[in-house]
N, C-alpha and C positions, 0 to 999 in steps of 0.2 A: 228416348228419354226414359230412364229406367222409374223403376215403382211408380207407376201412373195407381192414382185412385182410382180410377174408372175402368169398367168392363164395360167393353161393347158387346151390345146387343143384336142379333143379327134374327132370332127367332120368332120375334112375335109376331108375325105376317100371319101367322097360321095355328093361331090359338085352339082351330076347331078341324073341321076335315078328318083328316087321317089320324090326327094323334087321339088317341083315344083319352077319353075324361079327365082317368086318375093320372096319365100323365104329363095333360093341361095344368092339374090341381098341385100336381108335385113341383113342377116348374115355376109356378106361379108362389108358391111357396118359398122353395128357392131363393127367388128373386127377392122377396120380401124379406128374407134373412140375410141375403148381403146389405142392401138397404141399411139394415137396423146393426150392421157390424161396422159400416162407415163410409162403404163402398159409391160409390157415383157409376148410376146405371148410364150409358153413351149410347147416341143414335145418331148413324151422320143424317138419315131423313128424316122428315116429320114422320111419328108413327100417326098422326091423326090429320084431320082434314083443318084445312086452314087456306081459302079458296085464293088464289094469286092477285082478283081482283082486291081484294081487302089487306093484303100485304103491300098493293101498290099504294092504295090508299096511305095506311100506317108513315108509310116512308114520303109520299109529297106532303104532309102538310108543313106550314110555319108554327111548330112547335112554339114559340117566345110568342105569336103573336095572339094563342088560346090561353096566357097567364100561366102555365102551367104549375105546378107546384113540385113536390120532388118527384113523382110519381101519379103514372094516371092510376087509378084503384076501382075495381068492380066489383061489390056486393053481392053474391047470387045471392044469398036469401033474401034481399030486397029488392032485388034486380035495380042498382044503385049505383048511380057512377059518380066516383069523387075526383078530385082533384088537377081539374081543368075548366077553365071556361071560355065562352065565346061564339061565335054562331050556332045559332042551333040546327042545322041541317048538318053540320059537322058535326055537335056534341053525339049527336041521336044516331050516326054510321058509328063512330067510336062505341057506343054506349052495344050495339048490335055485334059490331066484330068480338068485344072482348066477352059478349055474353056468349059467342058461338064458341069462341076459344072456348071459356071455361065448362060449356057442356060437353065440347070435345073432349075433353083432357079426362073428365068424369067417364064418358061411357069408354073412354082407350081403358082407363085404369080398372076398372068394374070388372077386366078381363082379365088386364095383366098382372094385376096384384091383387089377384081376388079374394085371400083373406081376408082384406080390410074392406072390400065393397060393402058398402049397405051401412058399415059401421064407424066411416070415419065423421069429422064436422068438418062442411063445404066452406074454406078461409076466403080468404079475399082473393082476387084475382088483379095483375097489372102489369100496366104498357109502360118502359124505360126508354124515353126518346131521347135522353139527354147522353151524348158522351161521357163516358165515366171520370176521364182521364184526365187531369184536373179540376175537377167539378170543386165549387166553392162552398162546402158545407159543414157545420159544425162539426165539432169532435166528435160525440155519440152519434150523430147519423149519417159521419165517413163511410163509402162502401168500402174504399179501397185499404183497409185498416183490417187487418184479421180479427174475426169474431167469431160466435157463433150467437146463431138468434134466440130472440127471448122477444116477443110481444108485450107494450106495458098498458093495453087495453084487454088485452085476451086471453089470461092465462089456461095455461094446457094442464094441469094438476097431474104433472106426470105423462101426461099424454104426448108424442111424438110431432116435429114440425115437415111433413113430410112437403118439397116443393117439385116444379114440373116449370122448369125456363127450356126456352125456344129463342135461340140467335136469329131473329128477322134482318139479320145485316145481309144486303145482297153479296156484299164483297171484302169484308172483316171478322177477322173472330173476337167472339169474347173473351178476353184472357181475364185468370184468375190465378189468385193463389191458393195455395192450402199447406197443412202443415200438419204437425203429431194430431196421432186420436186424441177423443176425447180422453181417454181414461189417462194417457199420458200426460198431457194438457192438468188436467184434474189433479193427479198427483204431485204434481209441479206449483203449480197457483190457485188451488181448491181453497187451503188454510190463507193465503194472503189476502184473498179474493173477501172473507169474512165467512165461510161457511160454517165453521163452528158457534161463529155469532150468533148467527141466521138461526142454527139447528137446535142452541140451546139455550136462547134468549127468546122468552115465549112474550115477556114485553115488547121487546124487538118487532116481532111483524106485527102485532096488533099495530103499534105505533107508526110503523113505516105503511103497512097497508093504508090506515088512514088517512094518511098525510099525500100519499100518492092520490090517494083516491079521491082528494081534494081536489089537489091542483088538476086531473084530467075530467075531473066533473062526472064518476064512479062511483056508484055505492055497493056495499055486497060482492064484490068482483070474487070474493070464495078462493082466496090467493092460499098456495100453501107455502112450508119454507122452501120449496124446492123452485115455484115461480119467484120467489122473491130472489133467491140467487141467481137464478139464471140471468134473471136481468140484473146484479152484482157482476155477473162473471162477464157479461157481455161489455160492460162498458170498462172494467176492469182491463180487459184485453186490449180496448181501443187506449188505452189509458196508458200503459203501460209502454214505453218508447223501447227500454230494452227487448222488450222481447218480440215489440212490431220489427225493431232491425235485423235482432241476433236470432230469432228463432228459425230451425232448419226451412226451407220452404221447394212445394215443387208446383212448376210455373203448368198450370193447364190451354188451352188453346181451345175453343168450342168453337168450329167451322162454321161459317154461314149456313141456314138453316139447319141444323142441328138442334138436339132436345136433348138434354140431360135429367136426370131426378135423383133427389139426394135429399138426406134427412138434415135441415143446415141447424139444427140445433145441437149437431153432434157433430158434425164437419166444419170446422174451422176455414171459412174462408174469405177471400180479399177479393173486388172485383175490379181489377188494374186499368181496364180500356174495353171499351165497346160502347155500342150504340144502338139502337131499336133491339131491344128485347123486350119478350113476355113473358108470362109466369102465372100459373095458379098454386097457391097453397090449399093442402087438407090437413090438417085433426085428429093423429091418428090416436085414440085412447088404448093405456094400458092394456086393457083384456083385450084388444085386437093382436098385439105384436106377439109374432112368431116367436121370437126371441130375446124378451122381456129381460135377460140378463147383459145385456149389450144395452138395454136405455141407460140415457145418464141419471136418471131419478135415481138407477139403483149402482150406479156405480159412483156417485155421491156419498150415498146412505153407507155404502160401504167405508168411505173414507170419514164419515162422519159417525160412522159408530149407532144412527140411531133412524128411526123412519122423518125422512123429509115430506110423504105426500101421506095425507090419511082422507 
């Protein structure tokens, strides 16, 4: 399959040992510059611990019969689990595996993208039991629809949506779509999308902040125009039928257990079929990233002539 977004990773086993510091540091750097260029880092094994008995767990339960919602969801800063319910001997293994995931994923990355250790914000963490592949769900929270993400609780004021999925399918891949970079994307349906609105209609966000922040029960959320478009461009994308049909696309496959990381607020993508996957998202803010001319905040600002995040 020609131009794959993803580079496989085959080196981080051995962050320490023999390679001496600055050449942990350089690499690690590296990496965090493909990252923020577009790129999908690939692992066929898990690089982190994630014990077999809790993966057999994940996969026998009756998914339908714990209520579930679209998404299981974990908290670390509250150590909080949303979005399931039903015996509690099973909420509380659930509530325990995805908090070992998500410290895993934390002390793996602490190494291997260690610019941003220490500096990113710990997002939500969560478990995908549901088949993709038909799933019955609205227009804006289709997976299988090309997007890129935008949070409409969380905004990131420029700051980066860096994620960490894990295919727990014993014997399926996750496939995906994906399509042009952002900045391609951008130049194409940035102006349709309303970003001119957005960037010089200072009534505009006061107003639309507002009025969001009504209906999700927000106040002060400190939105800039750059979080107000992203989630413009987000549903925009889902919205738009021509270009979910006619835009180029190249089909990825993520092998059972396998780990991928990718920044999806700059990676345009669609999630076609699969089943038990997990994921934690981090927070990466501006003065972290390597390579701050590859964010979309400022590859916006460019198209937009004027600063989107202050």
């Amino acid at each position: 399959m020609p131009n794959l977004p993803w580079i496989l990773v085959e080196d981080y086993k051995s962050p320490g040992g023999w390679v001496r510091p600055e050449q942990h540091n350089a690499r690690a750097r590296a990496y965090c510059e493909l990252l923020e260029s577009g790129q999908i880092l690939f692992f066929r094994e898990l690089p982190l611990q994630l014990p077999p008995d809790d993966r057999t767990f994940l996969l026998a339960q009756e998914w339908s019969e714990l209520r579930l919602h679209k998404n299981v969801s974990y908290r670390p800063s509250e150590d909080l689990l949303r979005g399931v319910s039903g015996d509690g001997r099973t909420i509380g293994r659930l509530h325990s595996i995805l908090r070992n995931y998500s410290s895993q994923v934390v002390e793996f990355l602490a190494k291997f993208l260690q610019p941003y250790a220490g500096r990113w914000v710990l997002d939500f963490a969560s478990f995908r039991p549901i088949e993709e592949d038909g799933r019955d769900l609205p227009l804006h929270k289709r997976n299988d629809l090309l997007h890129v993400d935008a949070f409409p609780s969380r905004p990131t004021r420029g700051g980066r949506i860096l994620r960490v999925f894990t295919n727990l399918n014993p014997s399926k891949p996750r496939v995906w779509h994906t399509t042009e970079n952002f900045a391609s994307l951008a130049r194409k349906y940035a102006e349709a999308a309303g970003l001119r609105q957005i960037a010089e209609d200072d009534s505009f966000i006061g107003r639309t902040v507002q009025n969001l922040g009504s209906k999700l029960g927000f106040r002060g959320m400190g939105r800039t125009r750059y979080d107000m478009f992203m989630l413009r461009f987000h549903d925009y994308l889902k919205e738009n039928s021509d270009f979910q049909a006619n835009c180029p696309k190249v089909r990825l496959e993520f092998p059972p257990l396998s780990t991928w990381i990718v920044f999806t607020d700059s990676v345009a993508h669609a999630v076609m079929s699969g089943q038990y996957a997990i994921e934690q998202t981090l927070l990466i803010p501006p003065q972290a990233l390597v390579a701050p001319q590859s964010a979309p905040y400022r590859i916006l600002e460019g198209i937009a002539g004027q600063a989107l995040v202050s």
